[in-house]
VOGU-3710 file (C-alpha; in Angstrom, 3 decimals, decimal comma):
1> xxxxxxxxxx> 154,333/55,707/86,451  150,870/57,030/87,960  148,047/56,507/85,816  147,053/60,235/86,236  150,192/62,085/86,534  149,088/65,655/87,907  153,332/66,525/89,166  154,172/70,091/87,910  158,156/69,995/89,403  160,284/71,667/88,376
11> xxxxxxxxxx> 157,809/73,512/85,361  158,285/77,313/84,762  155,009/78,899/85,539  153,798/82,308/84,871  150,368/83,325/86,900  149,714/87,137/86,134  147,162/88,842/88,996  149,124/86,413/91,196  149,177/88,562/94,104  145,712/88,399/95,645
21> xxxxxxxxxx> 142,654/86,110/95,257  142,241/83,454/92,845  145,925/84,233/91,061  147,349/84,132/94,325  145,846/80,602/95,794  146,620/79,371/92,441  150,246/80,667/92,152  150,752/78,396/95,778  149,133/75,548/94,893  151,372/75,346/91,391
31> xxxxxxxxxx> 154,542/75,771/93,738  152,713/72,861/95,840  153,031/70,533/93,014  156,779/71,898/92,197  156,761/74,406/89,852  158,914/77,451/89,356  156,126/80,152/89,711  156,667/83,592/88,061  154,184/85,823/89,485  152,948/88,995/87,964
41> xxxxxxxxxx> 150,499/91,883/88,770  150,985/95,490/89,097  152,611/96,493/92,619  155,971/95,071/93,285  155,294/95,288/96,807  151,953/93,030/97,022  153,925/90,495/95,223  156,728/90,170/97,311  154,450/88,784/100,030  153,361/86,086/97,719
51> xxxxxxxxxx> 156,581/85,128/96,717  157,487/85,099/100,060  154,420/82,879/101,320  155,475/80,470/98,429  158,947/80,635/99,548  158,331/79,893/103,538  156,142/76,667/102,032  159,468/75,501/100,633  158,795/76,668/96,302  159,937/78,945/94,814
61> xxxxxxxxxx> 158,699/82,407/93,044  159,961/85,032/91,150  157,622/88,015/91,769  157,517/91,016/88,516  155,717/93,719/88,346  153,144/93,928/85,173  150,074/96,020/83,970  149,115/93,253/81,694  147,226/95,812/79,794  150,305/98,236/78,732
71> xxxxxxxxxx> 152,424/95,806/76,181  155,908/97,563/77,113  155,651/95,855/80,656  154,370/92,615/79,174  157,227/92,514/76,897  159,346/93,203/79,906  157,651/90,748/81,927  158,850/87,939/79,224  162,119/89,236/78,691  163,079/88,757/82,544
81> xxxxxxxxxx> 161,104/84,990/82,151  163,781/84,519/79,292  166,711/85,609/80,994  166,037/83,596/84,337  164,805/80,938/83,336  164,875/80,267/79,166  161,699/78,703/78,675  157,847/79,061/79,875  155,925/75,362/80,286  152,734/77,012/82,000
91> xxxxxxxxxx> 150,843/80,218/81,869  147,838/81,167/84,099  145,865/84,077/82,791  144,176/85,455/85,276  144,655/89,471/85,678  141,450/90,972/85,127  139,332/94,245/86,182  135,757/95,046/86,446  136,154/98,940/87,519  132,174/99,438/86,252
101> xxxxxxxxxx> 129,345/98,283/88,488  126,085/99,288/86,479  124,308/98,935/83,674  125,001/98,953/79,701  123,891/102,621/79,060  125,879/104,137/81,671  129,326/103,053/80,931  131,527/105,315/79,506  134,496/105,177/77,000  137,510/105,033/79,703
111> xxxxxxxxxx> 135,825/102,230/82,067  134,759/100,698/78,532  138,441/100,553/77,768  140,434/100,511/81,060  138,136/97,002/80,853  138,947/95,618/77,601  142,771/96,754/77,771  143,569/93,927/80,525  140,698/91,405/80,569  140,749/90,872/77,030
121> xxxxxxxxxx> 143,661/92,453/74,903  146,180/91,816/78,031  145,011/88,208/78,050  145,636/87,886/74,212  148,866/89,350/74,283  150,375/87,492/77,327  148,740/84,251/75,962  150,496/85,138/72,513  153,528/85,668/73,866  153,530/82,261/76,182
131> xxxxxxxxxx> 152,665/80,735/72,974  155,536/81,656/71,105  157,769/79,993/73,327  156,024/76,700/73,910  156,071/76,445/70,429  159,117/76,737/69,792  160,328/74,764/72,677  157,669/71,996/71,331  155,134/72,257/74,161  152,891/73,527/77,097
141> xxxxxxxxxx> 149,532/74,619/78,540  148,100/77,780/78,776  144,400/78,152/81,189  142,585/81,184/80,732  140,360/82,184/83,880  137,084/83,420/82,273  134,346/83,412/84,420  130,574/82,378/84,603  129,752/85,833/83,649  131,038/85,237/79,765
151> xxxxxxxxxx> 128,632/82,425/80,174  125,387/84,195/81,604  126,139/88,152/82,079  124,764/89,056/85,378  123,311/92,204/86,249  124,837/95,679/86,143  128,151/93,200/84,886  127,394/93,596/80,939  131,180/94,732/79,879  132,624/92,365/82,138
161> xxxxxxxxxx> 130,598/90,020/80,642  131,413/90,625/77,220  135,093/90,590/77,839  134,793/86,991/79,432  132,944/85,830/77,029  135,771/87,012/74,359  138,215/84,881/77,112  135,982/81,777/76,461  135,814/81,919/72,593  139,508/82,651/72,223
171> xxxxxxxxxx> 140,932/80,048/74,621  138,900/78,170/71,970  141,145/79,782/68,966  143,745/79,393/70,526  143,549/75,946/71,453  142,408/74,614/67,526  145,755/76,383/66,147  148,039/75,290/69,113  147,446/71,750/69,247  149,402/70,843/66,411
181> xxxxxxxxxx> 152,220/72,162/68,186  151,904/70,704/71,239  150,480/73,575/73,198  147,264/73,142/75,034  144,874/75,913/76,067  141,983/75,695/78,010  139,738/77,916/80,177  137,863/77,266/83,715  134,939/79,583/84,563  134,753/80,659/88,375
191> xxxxxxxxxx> 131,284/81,161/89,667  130,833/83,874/92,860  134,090/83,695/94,563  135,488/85,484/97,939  137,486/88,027/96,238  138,449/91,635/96,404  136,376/92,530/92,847  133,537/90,090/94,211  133,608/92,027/97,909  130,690/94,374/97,030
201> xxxxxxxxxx> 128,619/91,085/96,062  128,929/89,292/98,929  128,707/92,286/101,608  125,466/93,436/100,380  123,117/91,453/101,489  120,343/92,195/99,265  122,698/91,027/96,237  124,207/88,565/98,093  120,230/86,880/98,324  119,664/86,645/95,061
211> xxxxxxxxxx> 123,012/85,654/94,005  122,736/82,578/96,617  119,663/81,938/94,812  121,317/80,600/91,720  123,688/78,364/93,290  122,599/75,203/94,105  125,055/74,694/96,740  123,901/77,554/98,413  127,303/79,259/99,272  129,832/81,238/96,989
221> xxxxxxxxxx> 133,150/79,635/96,489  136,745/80,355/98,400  140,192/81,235/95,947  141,489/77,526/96,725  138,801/75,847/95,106  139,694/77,025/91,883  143,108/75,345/92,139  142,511/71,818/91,761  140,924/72,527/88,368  143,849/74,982/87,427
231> xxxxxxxxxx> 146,647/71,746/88,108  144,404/69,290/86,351  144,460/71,657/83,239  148,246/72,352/83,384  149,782/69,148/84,117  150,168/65,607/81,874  147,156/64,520/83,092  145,364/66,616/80,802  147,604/65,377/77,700  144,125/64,960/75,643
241> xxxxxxxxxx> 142,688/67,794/77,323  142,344/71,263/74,675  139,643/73,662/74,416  138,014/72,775/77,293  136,224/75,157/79,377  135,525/73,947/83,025  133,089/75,332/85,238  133,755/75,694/88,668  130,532/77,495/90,312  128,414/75,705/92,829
251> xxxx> 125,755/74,756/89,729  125,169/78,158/89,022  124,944/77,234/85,451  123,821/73,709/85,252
//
């Protein structure tokens, strides 16, 4: 037996936002280590392609369509997890949105909520829900993707901000009334990554200075680097591992 044993096979894992980005490189390098990956985000057709990229690598994926903010389609989303496969070992958090760019006094009620309906209550309910069923089946691991923004709220990202740091403090609650069952739950906090919400970031040059400032390694991060601390997090080797919240950003916050 390894001393570090970081084999997922044949675990059921759930990665919501799974079709793009950080969900998607982490959904592939789950199937990597052999587990069953459920993948979920909103359009049905953006997720087959990841299922099939999974698939043509030799795992296997179940791709379902979920707004992880609307609780009808999350309840959906578990009921299909329950009927294929019967139990849930791993859940991935990592849907979000950040559909305001600007600053605290500008935001209005519908951004305000559009972002708090899947960053926050979305990952509460999906979390509660994975929870339920690792309890009852006597264990598992849940990782929240926060971000370094519930950490340090950069500019003109104040809501998004706030919800993260919400992500943070209840992988945290979470994780002290879960442990006696068995469940872990920890959290790792991206810094600038080469994503589709981080686009506008990077491609503007003048934003893209400063940011590169604060990052002591002097480049922003690809989707696959998150992955390593995702597996670590999810597998045995992280048996003593709950409440954690891992950084992953260059030394942005160091």
């Amino acid at each position: 037996m390894p001393i570090a044993d970081f084999g997922l096979k044949d675990k059921i894992a759930l990665v919501t936002g799974a079709s793009r980005g950080i969900g998607n490189a982490i959904a592939r390098g789950l199937a990597e280590q052999g587990a069953r990956v459920v993948l979920a985000s909103r359009k049905q057709e953006a997720l087959e392609g990841a299922a099939e990229e999974i698939r043509n690598a030799g795992g296997e994926a179940l791709p379902v369509a979920c707004h992880t903010g609307k609780m009808d389609m999350i309840k959906a989303l578990f009921e299909r997890i329950d009927s294929e496969y019967g139990r849930l070992d791993i859940l991935v958090n990592n849907a979000a949105t950040n559909p305001y760019f600007g600053d605290v006094l500008g935001i209005n009620e519908g951004l305000f909520d559009k972002t708090i309906e899947v960053n926050l209550k979305g990952y509460f309910f999906v979390a509660q829900e994975s929870a339920k069923r690792m309890v009852k089946q006597g264990g598992g691991a849940i990782v929240n993707i926060a971000s370094v923004a519930g950490i340090e709220p950069p500019p003109m990202q104040g809501v998004y901000g706030i919800t993260k740091a919400g992500v943070i403090s209840m992988t945290k609650a979470f994780a002290k009334e879960l442990a006696q069952f068995g469940v872990r739950v920890n959290a790792i906090c991206p810094g600038l990554t080469e994503t589709h919400f981080a686009k506008v970031l990077i491609d503007t040059e003048a934003i893209y200075k400063v940011a590169l400032a604060g990052i002591p390694i002097k480049r922003h991060a690809q989707p696959e680097e998150m992955v390593g601390a995702v597996i670590y997090l999810a597998s045995p080797a992280a048996s003593f591992t709950t409440g954690a919240v891992i950084v992953v950003d260059g030394g942005q916050t160091a």
